[in-house]
Structures are given as C-alpha cells and as structure tokens.
N, CA, C and O atoms as a GROMACS GRO file, in nm:
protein
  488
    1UNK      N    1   1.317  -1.136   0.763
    1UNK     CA    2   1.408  -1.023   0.778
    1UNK      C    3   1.380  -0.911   0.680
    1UNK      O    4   1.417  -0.796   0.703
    2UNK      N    5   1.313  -0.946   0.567
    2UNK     CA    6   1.277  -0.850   0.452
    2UNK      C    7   1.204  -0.723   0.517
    2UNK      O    8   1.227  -0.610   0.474
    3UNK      N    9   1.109  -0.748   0.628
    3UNK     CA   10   1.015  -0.652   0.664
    3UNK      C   11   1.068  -0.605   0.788
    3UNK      O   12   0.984  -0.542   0.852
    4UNK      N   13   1.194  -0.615   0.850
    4UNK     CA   14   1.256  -0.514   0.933
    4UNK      C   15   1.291  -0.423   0.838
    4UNK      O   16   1.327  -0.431   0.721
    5UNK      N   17   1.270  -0.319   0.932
    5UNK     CA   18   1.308  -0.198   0.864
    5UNK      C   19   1.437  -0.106   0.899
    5UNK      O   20   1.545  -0.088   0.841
    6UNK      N   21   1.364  -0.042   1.051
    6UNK     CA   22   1.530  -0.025   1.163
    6UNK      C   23   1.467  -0.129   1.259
    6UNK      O   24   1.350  -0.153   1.290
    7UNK      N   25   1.618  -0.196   1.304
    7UNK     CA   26   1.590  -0.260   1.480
    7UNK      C   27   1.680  -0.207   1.503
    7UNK      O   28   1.762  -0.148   1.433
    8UNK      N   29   1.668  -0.231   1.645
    8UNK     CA   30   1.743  -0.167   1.782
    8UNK      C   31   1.747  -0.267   1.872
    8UNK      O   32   1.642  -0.322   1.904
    9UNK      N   33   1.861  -0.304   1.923
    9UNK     CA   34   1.848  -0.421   2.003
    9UNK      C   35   1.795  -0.354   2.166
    9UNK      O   36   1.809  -0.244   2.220
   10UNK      N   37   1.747  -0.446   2.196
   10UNK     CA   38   1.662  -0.426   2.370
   10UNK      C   39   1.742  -0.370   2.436
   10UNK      O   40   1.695  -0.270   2.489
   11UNK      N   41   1.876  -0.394   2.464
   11UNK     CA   42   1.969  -0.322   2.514
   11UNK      C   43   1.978  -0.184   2.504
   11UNK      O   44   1.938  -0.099   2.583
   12UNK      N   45   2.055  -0.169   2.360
   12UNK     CA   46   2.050  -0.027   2.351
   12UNK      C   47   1.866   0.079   2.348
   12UNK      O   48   1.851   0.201   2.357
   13UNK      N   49   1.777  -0.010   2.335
   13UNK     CA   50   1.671   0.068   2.405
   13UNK      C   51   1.631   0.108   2.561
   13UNK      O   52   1.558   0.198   2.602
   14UNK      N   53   1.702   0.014   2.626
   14UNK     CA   54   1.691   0.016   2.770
   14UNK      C   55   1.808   0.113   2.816
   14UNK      O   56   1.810   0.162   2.930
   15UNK      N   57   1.903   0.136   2.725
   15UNK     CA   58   2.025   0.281   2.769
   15UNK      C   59   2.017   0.391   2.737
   15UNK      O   60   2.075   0.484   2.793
   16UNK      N   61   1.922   0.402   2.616
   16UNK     CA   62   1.868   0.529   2.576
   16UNK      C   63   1.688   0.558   2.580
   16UNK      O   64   1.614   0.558   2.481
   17UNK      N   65   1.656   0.576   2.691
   17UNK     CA   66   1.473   0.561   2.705
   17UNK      C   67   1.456   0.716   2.620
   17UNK      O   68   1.381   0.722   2.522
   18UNK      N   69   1.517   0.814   2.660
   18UNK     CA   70   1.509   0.955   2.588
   18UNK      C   71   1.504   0.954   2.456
   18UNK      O   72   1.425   1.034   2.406
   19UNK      N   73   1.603   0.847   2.342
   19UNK     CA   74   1.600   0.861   2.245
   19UNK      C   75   1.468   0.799   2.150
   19UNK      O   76   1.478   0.793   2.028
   20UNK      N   77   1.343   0.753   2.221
   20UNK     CA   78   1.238   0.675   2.195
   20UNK      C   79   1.278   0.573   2.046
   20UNK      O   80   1.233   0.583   1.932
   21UNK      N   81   1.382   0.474   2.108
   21UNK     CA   82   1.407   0.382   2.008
   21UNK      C   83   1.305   0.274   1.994
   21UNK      O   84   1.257   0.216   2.092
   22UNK      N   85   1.270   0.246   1.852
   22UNK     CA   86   1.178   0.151   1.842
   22UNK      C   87   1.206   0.033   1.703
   22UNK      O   88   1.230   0.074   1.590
   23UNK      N   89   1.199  -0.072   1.727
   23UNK     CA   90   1.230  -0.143   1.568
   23UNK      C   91   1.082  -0.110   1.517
   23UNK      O   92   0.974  -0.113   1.576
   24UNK      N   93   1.127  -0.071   1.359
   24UNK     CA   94   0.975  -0.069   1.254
   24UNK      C   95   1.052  -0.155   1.206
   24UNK      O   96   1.162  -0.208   1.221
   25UNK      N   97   0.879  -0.151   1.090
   25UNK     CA   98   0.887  -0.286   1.017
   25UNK      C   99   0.799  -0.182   0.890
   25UNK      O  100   0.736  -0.076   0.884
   26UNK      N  101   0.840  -0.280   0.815
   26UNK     CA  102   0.803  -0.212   0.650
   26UNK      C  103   0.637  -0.258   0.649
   26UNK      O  104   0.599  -0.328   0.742
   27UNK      N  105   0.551  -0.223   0.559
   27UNK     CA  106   0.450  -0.310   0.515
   27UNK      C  107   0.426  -0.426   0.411
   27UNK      O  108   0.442  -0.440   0.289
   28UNK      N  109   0.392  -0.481   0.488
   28UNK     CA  110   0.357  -0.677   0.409
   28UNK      C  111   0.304  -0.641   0.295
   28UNK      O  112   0.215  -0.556   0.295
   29UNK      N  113   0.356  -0.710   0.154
   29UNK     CA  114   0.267  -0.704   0.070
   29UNK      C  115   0.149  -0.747   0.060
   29UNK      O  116   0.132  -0.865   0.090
   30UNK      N  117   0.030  -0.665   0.015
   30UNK     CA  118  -0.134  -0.722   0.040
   30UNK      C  119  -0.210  -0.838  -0.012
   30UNK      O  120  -0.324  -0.870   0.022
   31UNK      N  121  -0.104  -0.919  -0.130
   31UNK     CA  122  -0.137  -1.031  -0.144
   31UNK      C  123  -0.104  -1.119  -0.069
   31UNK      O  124  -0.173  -1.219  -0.083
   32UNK      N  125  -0.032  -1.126   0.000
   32UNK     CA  126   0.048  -1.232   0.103
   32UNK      C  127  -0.078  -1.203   0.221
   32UNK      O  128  -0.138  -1.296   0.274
   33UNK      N  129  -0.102  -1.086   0.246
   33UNK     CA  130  -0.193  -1.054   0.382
   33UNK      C  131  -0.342  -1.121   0.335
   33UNK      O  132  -0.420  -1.173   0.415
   34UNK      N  133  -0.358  -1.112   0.231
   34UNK     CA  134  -0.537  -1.164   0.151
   34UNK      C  135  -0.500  -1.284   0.157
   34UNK      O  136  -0.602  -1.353   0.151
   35UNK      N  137  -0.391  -1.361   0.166
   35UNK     CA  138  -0.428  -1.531   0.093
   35UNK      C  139  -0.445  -1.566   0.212
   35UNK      O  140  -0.400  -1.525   0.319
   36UNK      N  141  -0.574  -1.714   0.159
   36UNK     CA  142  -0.607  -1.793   0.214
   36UNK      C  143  -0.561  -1.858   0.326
   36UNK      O  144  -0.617  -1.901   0.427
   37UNK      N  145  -0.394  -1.858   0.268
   37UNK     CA  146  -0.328  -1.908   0.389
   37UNK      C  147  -0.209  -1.809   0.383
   37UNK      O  148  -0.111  -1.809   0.308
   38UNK      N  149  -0.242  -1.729   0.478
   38UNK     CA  150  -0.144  -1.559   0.459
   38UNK      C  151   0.024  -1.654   0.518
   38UNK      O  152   0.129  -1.619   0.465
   39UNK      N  153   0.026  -1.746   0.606
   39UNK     CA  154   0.113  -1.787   0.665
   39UNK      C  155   0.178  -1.899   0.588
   39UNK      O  156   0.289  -1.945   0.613
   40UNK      N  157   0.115  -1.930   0.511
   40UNK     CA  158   0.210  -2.011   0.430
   40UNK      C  159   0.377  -1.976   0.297
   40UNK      O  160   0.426  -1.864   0.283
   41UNK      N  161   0.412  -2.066   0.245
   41UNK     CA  162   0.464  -2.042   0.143
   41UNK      C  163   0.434  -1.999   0.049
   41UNK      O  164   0.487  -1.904  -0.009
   42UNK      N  165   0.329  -2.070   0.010
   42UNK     CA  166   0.261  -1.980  -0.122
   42UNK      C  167   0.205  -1.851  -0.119
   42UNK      O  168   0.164  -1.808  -0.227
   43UNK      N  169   0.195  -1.782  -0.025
   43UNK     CA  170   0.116  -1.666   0.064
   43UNK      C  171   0.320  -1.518   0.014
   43UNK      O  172   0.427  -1.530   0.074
   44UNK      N  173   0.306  -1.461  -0.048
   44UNK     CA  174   0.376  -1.333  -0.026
   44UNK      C  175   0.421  -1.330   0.103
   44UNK      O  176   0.347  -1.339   0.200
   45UNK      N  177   0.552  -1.315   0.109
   45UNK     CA  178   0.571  -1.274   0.249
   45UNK      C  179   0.681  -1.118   0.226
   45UNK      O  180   0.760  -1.081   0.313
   46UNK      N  181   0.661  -1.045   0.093
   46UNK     CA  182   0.804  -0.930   0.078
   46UNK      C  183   0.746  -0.825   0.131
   46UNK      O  184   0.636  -0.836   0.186
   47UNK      N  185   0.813  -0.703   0.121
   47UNK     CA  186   0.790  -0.582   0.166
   47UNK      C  187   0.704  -0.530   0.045
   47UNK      O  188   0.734  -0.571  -0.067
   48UNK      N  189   0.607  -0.450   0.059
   48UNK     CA  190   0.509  -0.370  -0.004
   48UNK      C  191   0.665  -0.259  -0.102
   48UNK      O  192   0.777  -0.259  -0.051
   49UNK      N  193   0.634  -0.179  -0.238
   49UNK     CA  194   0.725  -0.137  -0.303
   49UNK      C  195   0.759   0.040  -0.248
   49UNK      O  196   0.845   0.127  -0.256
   50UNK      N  197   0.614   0.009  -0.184
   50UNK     CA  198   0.660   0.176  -0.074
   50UNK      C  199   0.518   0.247  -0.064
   50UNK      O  200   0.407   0.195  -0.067
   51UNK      N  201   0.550   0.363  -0.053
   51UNK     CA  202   0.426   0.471  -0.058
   51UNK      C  203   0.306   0.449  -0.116
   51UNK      O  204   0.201   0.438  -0.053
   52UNK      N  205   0.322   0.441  -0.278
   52UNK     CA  206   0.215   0.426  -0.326
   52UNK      C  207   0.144   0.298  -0.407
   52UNK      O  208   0.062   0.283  -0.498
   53UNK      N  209   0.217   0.227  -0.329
   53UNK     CA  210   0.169   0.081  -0.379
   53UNK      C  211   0.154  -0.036  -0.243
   53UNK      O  212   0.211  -0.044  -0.134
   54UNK      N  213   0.066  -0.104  -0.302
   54UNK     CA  214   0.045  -0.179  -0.153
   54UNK      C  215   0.098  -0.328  -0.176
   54UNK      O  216   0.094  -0.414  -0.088
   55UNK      N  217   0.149  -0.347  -0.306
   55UNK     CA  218   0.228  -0.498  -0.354
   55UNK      C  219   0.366  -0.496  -0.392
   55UNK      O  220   0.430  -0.413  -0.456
   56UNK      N  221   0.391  -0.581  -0.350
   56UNK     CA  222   0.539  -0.595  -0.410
   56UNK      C  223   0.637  -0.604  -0.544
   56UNK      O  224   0.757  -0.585  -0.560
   57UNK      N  225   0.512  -0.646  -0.643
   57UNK     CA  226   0.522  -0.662  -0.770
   57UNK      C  227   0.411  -0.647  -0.864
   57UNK      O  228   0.302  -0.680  -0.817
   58UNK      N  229   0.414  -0.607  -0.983
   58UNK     CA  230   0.296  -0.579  -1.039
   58UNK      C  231   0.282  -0.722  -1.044
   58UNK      O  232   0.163  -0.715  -1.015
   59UNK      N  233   0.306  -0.876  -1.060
   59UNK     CA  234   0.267  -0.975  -1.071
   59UNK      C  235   0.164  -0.976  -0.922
   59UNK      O  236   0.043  -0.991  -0.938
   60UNK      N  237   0.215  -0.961  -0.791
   60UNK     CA  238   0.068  -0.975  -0.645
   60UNK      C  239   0.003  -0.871  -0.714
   60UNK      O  240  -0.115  -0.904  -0.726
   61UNK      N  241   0.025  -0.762  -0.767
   61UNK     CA  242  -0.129  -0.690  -0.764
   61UNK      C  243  -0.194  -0.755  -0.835
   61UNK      O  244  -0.309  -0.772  -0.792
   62UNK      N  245  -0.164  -0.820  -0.965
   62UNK     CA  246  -0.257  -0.910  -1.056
   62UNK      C  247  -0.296  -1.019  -0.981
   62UNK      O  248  -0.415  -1.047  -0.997
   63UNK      N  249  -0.235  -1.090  -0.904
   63UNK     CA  250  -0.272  -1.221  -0.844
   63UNK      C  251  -0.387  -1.160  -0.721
   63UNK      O  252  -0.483  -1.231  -0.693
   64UNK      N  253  -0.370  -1.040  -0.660
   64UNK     CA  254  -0.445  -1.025  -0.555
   64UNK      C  255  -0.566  -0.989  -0.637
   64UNK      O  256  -0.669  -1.048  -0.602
   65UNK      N  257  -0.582  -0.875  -0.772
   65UNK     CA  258  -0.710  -0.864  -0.873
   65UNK      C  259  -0.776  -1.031  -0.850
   65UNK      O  260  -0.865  -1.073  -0.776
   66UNK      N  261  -0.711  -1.082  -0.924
   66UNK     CA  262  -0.776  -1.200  -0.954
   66UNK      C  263  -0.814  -1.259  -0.867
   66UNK      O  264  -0.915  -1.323  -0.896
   67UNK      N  265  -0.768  -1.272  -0.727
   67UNK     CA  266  -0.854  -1.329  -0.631
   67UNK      C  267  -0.975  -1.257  -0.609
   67UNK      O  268  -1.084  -1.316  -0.605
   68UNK      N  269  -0.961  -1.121  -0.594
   68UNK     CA  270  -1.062  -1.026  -0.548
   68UNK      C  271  -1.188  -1.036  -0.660
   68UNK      O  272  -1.304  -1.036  -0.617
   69UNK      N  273  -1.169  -1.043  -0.762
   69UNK     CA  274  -1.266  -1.124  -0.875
   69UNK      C  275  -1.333  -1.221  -0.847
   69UNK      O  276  -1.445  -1.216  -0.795
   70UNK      N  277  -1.262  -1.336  -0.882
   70UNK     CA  278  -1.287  -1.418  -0.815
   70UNK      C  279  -1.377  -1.447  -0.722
   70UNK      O  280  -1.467  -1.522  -0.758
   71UNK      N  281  -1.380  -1.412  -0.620
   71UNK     CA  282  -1.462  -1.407  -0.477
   71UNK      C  283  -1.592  -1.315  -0.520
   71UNK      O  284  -1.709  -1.346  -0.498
   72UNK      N  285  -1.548  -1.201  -0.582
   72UNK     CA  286  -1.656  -1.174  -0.635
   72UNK      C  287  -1.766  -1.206  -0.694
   72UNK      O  288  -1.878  -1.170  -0.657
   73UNK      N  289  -1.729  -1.306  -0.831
   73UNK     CA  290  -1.829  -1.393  -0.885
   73UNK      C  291  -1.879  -1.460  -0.792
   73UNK      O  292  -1.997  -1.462  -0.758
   74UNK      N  293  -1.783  -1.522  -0.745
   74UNK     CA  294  -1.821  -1.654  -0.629
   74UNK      C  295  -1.963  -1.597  -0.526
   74UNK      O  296  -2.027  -1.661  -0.443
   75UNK      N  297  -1.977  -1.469  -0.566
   75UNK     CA  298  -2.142  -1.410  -0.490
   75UNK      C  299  -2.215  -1.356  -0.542
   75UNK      O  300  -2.307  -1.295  -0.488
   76UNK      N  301  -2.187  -1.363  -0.694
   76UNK     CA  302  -2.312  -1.351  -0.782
   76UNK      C  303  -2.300  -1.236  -0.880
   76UNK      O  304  -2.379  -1.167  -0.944
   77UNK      N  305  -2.168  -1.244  -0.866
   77UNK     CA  306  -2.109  -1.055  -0.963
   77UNK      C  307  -2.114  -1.113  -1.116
   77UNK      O  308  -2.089  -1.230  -1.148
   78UNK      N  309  -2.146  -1.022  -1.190
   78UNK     CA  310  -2.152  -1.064  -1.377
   78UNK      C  311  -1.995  -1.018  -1.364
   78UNK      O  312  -1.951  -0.931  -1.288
   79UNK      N  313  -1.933  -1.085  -1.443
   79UNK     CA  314  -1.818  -1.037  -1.542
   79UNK      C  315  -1.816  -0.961  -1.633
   79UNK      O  316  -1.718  -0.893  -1.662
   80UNK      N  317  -1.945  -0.961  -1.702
   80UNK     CA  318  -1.958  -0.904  -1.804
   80UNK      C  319  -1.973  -0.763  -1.798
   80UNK      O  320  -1.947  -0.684  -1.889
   81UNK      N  321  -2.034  -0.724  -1.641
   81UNK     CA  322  -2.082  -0.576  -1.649
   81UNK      C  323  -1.926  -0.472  -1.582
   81UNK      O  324  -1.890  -0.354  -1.584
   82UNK      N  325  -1.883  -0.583  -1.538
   82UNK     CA  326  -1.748  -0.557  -1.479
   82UNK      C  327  -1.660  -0.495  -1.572
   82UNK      O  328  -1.614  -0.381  -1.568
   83UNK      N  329  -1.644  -0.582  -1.654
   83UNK     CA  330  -1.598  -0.541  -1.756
   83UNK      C  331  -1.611  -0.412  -1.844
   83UNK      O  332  -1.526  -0.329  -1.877
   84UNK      N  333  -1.702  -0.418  -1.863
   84UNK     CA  334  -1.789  -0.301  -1.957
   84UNK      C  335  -1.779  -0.156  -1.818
   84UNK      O  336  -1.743  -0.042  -1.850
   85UNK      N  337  -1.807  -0.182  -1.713
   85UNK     CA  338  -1.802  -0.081  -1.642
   85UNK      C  339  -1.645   0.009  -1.664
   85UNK      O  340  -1.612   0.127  -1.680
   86UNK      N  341  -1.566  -0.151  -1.650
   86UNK     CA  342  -1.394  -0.088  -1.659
   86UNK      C  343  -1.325  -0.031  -1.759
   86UNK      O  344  -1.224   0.038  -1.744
   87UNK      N  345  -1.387  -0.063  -1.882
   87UNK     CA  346  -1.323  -0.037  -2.023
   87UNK      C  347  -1.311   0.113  -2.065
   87UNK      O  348  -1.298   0.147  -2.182
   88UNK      N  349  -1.315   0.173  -1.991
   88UNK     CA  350  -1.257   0.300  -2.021
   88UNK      C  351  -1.205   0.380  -1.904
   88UNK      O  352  -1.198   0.503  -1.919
   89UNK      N  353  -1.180   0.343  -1.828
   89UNK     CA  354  -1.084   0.367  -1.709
   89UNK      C  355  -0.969   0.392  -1.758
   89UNK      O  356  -0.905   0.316  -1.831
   90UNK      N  357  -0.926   0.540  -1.704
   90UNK     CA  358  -0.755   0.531  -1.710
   90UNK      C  359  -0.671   0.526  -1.625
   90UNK      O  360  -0.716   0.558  -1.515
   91UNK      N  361  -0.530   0.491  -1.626
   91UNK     CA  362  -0.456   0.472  -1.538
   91UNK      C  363  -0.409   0.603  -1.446
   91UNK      O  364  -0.395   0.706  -1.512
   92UNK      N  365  -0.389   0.611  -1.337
   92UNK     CA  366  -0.359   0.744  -1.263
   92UNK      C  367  -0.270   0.786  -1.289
   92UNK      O  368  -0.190   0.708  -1.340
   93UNK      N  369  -0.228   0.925  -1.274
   93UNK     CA  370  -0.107   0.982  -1.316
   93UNK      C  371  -0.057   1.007  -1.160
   93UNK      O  372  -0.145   1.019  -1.074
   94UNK      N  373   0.058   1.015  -1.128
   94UNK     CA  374   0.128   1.017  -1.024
   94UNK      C  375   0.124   1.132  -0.946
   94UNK      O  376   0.102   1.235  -1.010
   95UNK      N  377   0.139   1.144  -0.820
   95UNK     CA  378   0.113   1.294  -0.686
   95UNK      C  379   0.258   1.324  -0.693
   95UNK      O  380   0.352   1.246  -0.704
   96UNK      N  381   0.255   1.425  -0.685
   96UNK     CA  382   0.396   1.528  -0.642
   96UNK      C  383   0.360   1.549  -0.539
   96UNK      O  384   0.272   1.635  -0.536
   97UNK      N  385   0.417   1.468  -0.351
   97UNK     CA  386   0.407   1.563  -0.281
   97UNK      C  387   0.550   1.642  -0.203
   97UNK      O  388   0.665   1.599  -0.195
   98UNK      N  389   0.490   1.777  -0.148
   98UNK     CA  390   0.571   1.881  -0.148
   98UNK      C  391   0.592   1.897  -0.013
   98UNK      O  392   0.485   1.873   0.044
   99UNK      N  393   0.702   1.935   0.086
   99UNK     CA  394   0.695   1.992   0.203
   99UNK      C  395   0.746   2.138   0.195
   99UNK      O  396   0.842   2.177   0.129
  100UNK      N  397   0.675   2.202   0.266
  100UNK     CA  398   0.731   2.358   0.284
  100UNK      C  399   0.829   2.362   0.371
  100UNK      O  400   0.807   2.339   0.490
  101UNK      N  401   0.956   2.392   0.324
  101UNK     CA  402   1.066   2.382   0.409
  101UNK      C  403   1.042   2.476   0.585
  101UNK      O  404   1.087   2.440   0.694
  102UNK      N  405   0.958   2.601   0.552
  102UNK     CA  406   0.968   2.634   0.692
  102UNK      C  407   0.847   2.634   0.770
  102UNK      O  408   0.849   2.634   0.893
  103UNK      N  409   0.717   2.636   0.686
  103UNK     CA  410   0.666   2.528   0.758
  103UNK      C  411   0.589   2.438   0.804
  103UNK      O  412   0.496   2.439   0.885
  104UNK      N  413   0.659   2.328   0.718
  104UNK     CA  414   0.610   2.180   0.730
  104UNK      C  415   0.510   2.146   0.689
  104UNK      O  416   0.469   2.034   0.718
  105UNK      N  417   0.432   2.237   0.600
  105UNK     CA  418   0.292   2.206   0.507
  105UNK      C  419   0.318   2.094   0.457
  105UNK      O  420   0.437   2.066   0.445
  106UNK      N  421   0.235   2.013   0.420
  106UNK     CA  422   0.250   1.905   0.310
  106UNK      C  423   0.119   1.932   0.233
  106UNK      O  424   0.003   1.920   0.273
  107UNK      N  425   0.168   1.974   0.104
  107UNK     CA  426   0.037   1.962  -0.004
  107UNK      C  427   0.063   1.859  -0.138
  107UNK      O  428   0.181   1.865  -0.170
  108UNK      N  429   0.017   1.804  -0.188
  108UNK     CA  430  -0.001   1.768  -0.317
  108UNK      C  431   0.005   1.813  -0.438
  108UNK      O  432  -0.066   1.913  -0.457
  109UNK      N  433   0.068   1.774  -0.532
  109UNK     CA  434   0.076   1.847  -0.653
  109UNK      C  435   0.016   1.776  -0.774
  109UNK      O  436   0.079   1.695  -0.842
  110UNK      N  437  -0.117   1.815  -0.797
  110UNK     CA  438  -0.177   1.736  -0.929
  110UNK      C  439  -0.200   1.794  -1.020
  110UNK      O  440  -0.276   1.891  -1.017
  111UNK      N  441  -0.128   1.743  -1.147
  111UNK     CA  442  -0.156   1.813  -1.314
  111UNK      C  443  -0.318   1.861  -1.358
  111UNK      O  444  -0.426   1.804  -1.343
  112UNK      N  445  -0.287   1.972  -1.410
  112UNK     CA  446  -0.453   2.012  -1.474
  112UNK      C  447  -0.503   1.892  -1.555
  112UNK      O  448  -0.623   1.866  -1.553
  113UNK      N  449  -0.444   1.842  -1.603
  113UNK     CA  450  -0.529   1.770  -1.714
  113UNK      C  451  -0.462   1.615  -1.709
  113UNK      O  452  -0.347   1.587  -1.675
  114UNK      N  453  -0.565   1.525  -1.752
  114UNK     CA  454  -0.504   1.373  -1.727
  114UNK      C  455  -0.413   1.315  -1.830
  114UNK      O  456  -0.429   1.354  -1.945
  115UNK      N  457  -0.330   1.237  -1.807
  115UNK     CA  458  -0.236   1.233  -1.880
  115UNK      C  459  -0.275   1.193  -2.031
  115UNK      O  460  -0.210   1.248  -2.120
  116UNK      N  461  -0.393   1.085  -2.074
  116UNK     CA  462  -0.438   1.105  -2.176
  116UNK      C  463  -0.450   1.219  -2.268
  116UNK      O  464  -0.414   1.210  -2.385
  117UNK      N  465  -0.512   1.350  -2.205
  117UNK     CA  466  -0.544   1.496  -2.236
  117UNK      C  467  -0.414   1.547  -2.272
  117UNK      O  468  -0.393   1.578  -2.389
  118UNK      N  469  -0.346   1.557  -2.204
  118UNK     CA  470  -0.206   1.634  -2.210
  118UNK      C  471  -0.129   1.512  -2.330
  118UNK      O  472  -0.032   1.574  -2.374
  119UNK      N  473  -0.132   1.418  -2.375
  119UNK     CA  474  -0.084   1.330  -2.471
  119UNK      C  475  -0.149   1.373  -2.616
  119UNK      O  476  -0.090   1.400  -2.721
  120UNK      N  477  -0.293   1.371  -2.585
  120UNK     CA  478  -0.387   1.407  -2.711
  120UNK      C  479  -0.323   1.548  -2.768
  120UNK      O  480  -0.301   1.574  -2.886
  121UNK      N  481  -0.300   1.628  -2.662
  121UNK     CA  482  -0.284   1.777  -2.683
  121UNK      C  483  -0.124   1.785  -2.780
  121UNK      O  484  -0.094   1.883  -2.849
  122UNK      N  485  -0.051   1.682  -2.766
  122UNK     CA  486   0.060   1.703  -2.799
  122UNK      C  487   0.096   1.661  -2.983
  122UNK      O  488   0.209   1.679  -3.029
   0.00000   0.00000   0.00000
C-alpha cells in the first residue's frame, strides 16, 4: 500500500471516462528493485524519498553502493583505483527548479560556484 499513490476505484473510472482517472503509484526504492531477490523480504519494498533521490533511506543507497561494488570487483575492478579515483569528489549542491507562472517554462537554477568555493570564500 506504501507505493499507491492516488487510486480510483474501477467504478468511479467507468462513470467518469472524461475525467481520465488513473491509480499511480510512487517509485520503488532502487535497492529493493537491484536485489537479488527484489520480491522478497529482505529486498526494500518503500517508496523512493521523491524527486531527487532514487532510495528510500540514505541506509538503501549505501546498501545498494555496496552491492554495486561488490559486483564490481566480482569482474575484476581494483578497489584501490576506485578509491583514489573518488577521493576528491564533492557532494552536489541542490537544483532550484522554477516554473514561469505564465508560461510554463521550467528552467533550473544552479549556483555559480560549488558549495565548497562559496564556503572557502566565506
């Protein structure tokens, strides 16, 4: 029931065809969809946290990393370069997006400088 989103019972879709009623459903969190056994218990079964995240908790995004690792080595990936590749990666700073009230643009709003920069600067 977590991943209904709106329903509409069959009925009231069959009395209103004009109003194009439809049940959605939220998105599955992506660790539950990656495991081994997506259908099980141990497998995630919650709603994704929304827009810009595809897990439910920062705990599946770590558990889904670690699988995705994982599998990785498992075909011949170094850790080591992995590592070293990642170690200075920063974390993203967040999108502002905007709608134009009249009309209906959608653009993005991203800071000049990364949030590191704008921290240093301060």
């Amino acid at each position: 029931l977590d991943l209904v989103d709106q329903w509409f019972c069959p009925i009231c879709i069959e009395k209103h065809p004009d109003l194009n009623l439809k049940t959605t459903y939220k998105q599955r969190c992506m660790y539950g969809v990656m495991h081994p056994q997506s259908n099980s218990a141990e497998a995630c079964h919650n709603p994704s946290r929304g827009t810009y995240s595809k897990y439910c908790s920062d705990e599946c995004g770590i558990k889904a990393s670690k699988m995705r690792i994982n599998e990785w080595k498992l075909k011949g990936g170094d850790e080591k370069k992995l590592r070293q590749a990642l170690q200075d990666v920063e974390r993203k700073d967040g999108v502002v997006h905007v709608v134009e009230p009249c009309s209906g643009n959608l653009s993005a709003l991203k800071p000049m400088l990364s949030k590191a920069k704008r921290e240093a600067q301060q």
